[in-house]
C-alpha positions as CSV (number, residue, x, y, z in Angstrom):
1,X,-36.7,3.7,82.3
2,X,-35.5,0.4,82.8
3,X,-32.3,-0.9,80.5
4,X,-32.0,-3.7,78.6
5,X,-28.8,-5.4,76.8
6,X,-30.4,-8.1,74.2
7,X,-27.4,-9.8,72.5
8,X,-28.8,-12.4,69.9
9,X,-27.0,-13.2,66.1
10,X,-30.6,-14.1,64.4
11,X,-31.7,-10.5,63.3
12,X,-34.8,-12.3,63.1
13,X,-35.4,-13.5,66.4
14,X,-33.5,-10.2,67.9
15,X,-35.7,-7.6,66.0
16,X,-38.7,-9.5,67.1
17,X,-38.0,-9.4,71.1
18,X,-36.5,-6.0,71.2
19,X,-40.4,-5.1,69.4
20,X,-41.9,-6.9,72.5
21,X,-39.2,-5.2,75.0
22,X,-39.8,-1.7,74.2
23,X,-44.0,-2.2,73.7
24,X,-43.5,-3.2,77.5
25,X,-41.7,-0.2,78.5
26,X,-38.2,-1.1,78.4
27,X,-35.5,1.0,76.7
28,X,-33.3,-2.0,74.4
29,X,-30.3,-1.7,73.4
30,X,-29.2,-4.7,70.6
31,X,-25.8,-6.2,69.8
32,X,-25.7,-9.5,66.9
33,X,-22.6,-10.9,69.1
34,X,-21.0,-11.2,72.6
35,X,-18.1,-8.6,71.9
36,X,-20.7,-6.0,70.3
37,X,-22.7,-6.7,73.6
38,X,-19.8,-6.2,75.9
39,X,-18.8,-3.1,74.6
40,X,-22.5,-1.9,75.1
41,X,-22.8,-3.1,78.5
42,X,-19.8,-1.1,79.3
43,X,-20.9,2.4,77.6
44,X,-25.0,2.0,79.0
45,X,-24.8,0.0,81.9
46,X,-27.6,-1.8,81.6
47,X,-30.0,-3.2,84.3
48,X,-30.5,-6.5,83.0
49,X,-28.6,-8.5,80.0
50,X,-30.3,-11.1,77.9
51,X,-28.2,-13.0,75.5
52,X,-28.3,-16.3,73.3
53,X,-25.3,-18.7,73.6
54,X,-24.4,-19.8,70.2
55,X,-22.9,-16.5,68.4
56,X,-20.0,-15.4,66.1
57,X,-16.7,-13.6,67.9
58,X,-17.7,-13.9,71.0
59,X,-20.4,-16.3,72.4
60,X,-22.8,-16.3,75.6
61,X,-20.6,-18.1,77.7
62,X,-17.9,-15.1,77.1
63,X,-19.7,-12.2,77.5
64,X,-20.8,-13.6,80.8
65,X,-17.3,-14.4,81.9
66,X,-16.3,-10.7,81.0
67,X,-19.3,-8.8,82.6
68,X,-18.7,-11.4,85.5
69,X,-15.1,-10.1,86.1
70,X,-16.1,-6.3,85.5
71,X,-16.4,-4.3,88.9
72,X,-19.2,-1.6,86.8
73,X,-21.1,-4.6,85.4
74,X,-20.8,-7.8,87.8
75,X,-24.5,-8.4,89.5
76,X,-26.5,-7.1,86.8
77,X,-29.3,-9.8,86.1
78,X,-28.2,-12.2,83.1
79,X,-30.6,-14.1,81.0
80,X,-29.6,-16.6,78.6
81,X,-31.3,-17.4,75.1
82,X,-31.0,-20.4,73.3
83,X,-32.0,-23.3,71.6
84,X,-30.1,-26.0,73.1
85,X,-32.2,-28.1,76.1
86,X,-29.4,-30.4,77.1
87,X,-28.7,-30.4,80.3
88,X,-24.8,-30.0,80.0
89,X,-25.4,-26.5,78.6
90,X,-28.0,-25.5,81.7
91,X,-25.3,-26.4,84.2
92,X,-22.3,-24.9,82.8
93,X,-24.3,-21.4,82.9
94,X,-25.5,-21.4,86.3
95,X,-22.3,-22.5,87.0
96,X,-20.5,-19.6,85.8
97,X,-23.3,-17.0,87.1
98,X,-26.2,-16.8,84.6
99,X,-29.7,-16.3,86.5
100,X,-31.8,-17.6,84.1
101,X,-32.4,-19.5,80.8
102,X,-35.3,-19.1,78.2
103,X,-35.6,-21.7,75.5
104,X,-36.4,-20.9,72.2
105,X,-39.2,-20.7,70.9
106,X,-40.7,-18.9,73.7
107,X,-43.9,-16.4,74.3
108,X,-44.0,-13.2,74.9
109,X,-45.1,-13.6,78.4
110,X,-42.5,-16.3,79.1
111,X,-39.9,-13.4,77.9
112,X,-41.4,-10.9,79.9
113,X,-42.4,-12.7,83.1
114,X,-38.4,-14.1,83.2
115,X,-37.1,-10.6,83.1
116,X,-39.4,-9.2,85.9
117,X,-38.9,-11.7,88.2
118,X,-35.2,-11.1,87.9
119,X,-35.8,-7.5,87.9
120,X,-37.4,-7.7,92.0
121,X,-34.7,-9.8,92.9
122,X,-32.0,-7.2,92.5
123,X,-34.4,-5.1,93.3
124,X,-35.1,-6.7,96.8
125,X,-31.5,-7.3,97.1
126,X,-31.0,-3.9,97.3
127,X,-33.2,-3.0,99.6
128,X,-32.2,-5.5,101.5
129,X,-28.6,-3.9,101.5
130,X,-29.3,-0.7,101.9
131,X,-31.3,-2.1,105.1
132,X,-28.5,-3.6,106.4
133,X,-26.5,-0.1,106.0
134,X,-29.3,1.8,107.7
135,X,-29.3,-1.1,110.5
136,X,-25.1,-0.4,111.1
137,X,-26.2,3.1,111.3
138,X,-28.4,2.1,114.1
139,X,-26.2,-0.1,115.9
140,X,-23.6,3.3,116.1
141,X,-26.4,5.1,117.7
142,X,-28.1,2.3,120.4
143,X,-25.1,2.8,122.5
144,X,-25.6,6.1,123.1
145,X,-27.3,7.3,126.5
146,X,-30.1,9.1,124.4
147,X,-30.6,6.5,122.0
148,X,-34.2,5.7,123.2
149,X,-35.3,9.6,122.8
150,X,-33.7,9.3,119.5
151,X,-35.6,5.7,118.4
152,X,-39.4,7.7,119.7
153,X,-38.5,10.2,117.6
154,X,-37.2,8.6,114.4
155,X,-40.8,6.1,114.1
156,X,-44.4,6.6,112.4
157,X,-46.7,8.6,114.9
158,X,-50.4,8.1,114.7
159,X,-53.2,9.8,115.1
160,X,-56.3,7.9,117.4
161,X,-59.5,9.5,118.3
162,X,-61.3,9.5,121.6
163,X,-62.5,5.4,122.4
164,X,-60.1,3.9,119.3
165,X,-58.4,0.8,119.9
166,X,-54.4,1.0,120.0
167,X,-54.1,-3.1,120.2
168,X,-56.7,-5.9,121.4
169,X,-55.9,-8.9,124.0
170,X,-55.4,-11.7,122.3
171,X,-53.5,-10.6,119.4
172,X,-49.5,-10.7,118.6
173,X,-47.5,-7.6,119.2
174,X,-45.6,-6.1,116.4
175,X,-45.0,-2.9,118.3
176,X,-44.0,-0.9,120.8
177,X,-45.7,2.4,121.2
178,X,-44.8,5.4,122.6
179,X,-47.5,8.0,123.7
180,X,-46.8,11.6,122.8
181,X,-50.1,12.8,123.3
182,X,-53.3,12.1,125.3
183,X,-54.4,9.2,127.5
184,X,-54.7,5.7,127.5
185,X,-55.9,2.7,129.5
186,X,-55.6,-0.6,129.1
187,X,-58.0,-3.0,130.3
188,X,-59.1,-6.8,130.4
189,X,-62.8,-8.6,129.4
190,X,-64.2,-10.7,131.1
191,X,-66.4,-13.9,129.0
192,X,-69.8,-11.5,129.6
193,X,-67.9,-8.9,128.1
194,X,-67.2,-6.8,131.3
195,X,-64.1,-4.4,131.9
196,X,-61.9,-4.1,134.2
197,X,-59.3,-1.3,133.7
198,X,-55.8,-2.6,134.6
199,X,-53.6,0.4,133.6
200,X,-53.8,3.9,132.6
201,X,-51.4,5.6,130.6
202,X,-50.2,9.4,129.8
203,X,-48.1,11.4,127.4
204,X,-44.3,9.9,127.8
205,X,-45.5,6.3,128.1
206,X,-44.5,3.1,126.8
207,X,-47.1,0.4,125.9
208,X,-47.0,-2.7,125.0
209,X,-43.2,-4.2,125.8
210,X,-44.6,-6.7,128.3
211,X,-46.2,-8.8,125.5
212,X,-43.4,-7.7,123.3
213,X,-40.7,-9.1,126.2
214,X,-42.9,-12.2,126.7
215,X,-42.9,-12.8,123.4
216,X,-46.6,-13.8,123.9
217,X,-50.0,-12.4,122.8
218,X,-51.5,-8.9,124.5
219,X,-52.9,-9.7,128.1
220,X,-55.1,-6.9,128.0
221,X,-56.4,-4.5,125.0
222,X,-55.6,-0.8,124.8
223,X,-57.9,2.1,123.8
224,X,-57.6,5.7,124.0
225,X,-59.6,7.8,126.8
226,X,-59.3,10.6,124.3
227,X,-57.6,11.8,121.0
228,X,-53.6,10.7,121.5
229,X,-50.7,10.6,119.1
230,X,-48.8,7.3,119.6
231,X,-45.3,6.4,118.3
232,X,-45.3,3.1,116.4
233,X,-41.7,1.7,117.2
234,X,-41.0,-1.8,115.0
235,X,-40.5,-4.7,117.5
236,X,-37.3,-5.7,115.9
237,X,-35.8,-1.7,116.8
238,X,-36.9,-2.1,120.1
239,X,-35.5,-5.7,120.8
240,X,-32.2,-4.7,119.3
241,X,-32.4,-1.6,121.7
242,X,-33.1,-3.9,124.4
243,X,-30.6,-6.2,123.7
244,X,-27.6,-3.6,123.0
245,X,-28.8,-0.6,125.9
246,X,-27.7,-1.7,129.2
247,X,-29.7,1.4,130.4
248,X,-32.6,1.2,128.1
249,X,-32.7,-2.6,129.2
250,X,-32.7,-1.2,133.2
251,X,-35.6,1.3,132.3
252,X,-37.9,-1.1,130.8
253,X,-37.1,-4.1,134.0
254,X,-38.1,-1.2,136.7
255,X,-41.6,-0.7,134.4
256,X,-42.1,-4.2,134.3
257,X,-41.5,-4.6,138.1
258,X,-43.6,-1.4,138.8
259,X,-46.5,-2.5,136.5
260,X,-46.4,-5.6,138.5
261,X,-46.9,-3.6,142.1
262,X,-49.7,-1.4,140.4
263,X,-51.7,-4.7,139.4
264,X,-50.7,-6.3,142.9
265,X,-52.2,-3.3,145.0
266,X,-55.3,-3.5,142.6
267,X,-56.1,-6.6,142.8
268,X,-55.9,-5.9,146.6
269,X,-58.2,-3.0,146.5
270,X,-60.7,-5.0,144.5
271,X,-61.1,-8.3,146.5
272,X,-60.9,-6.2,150.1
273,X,-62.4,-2.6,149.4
274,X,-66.1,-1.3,149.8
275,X,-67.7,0.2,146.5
276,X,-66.6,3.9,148.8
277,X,-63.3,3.0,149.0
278,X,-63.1,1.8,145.4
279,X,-64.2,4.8,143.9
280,X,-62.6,7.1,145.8
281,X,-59.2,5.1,145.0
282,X,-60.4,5.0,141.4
283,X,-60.3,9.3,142.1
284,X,-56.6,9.1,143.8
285,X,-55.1,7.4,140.7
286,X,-56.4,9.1,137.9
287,X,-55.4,12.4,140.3
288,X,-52.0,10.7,140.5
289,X,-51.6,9.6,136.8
290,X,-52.9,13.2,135.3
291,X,-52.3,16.3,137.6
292,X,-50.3,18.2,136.4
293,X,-47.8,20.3,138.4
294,X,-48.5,23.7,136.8
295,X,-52.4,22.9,138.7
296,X,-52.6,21.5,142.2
297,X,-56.0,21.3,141.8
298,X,-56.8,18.2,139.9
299,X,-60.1,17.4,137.4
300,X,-60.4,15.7,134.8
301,X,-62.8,14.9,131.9
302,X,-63.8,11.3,132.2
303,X,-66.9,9.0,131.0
304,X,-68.5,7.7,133.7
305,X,-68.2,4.5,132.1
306,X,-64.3,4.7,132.1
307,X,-64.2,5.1,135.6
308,X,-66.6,2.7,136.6
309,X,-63.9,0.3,134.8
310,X,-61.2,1.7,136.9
311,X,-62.7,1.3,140.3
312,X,-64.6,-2.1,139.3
313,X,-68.2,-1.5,139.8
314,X,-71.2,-0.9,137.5
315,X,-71.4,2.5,136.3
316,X,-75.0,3.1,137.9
317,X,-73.4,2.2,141.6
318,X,-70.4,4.6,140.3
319,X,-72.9,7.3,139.6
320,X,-74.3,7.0,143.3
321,X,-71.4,6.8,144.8
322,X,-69.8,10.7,143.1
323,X,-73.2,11.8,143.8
324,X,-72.6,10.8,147.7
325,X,-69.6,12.6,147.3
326,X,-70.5,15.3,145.8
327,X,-73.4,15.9,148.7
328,X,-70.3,15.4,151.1
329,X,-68.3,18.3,149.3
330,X,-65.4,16.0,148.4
331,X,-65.6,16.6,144.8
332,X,-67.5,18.2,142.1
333,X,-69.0,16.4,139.7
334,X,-71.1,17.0,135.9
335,X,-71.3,15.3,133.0
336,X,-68.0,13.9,131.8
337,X,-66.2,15.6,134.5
338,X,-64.7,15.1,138.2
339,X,-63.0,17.5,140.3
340,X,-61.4,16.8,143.5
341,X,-62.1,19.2,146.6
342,X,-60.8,17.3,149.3
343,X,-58.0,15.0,148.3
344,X,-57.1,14.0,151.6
345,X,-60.3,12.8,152.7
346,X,-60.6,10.5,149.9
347,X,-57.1,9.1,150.6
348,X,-58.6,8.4,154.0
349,X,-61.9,7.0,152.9
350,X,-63.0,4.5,155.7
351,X,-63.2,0.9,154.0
């Protein structure tokens, strides 16, 4: 429960707020003058002082000037009471450290919004410190030659399902995200709402850092080919990263350079190539991306719709053309899935 110090000489006015104080929750602890107050600030420690000016022994202007100078109570929200409105009186407070004045009369919600609002100021101040410790932390670790294992390890991971959108062109990236599980593409629309698939992703992939590099909007959207479970890295983790990692910084310019050969040599294929060659390209790199060493021989489970999207053709002239190679006995082919018989021939694939 939260603790409040109300020093006030009017038993009147001090019975009265501490009523209203502990109605809304707060545990009140009363003194009638500043020396009273002090010596109760030191035994509770309270979390937020309110306290009138004008009092006997010791007044407001005291007690502030002792909790200011005491290393247990220094920084602990202080309110001031009182009935005095000239502006001599507000200046010398703030001067010396108060947060906040209250003028008598007041309501019970002036009294009560004053103390929250300085309540989420130390509270955010905290935060905001022990952010800064957690961020020192990090800037030990970025050095290290493991330190972007450790940051895809240390984020939120979601969960997508199969056909779920990770991010959409268009939008600005507050990400980076790092696929643990499943596949991915990402691809661009055209204004009649076609697709062109422009990268495909697997488990160990990074998405998303040549928007977050650019520091523009996504170029292309990214949706899941099936379920996946994607690390959500914060953009300002991975720019520090970048920015600190010699070798991080390395990794991420050879992506960006290889991206930029994928998209060069597809652009090629598109423009050039015959629907054959296409779709049997369309096979090579999705045979490329997702065999797996353990199985030389590569299949996949695909929508015919995906791959229509990779190899740039409507998905009725895809369907003819893995039906033509089917008859030819260069791959096998059913709903949803493709399996490759004859990878070389397909690499060969007469434009």
């Amino acid at each position: 429960m939260t603790k409040i110090l109300l020093v006030e000489d009017n038993n009147e006015i001090r019975e009265n707020t501490a009523e209203i104080l502990e109605l809304a929750n707060y545990e009140v602890f009363a003194a009638a003058n500043g020396k009273d107050g002090y010596a109760l600030a030191l035994k509770e420690t309270p979390d937020l002082i309110i306290c009138d000016i004008m009092m006997p022994v010791l007044d407001g202007y005291g007690l502030l000037h002792l909790v200011s100078k005491n290393e247990s109570l220094k920084g602990i929200p202080f309110i001031f009471l009182t009935a005095k409105t000239e502006r001599g009186d507000f200046r010398k407070g703030m001067e010396m450290g108060a947060d906040d004045y209250i003028t008598k009369p007041f309501t019970d919600i002036e009294l009560l919004n004053a103390i929250e609002s300085r309540l989420q100021k130390i509270k955010f101040q905290n935060e905001r410190a022990n952010a800064s410790e957690t961020l020192n932390d990090f800037y030990n670790e970025i050095k290290n030659e493991d330190a972007l294992e450790k940051l895809t390890e240390s984020n939120i991971i979601n969960s997508y399902k199969k056909k779920q959108r990770i991010y959409a062109e268009g939008n600005h990236p507050h990400s980076l995200y790092y696929i643990n599980t499943g596949k991915i593409r990402t691809f661009k629309t055209n204004e009649k709402g076609k697709e062109l698939t422009i990268g495909l992703f697997n488990a160990g992939d990074f998405l998303g850092y040549n928007d977050l590099l650019e520091n523009t909007v996504y170029k292309e959207t990214a949706e899941t080919l099936e379920e996946c479970e994607v690390n959500i890295i914060g953009r300002e983790d991975f720019e520090i990263l970048i920015n600190n990692n010699k070798k991080v910084a390395q990794k991420f310019i050879k992506m960006l350079a290889q991206n930029v050969t994928e998209k060069e040599e597809l652009l090629v294929n598109l423009v050039y190539n015959s629907l054959r060659k296409r779709v049997a390209d369309a096979i090579i790199i999705l045979s490329k991306k997702y065999k797996e060493e353990s199985n030389p021989d590569f299949s996949i489970h695909i929508s015919r719709e995906d791959m229509a999207h990779i190899a740039g053709t409507t998905t009725e002239s895809l369907i003819r053309t893995l039906s033509d190679f089917k008859n030819e006995k260069l791959i096998e082919a059913e709903a949803g899935y493709v399996k490759v018989l004859d990878e070389k021939k397909l690499l060969e694939m007469i434009n």
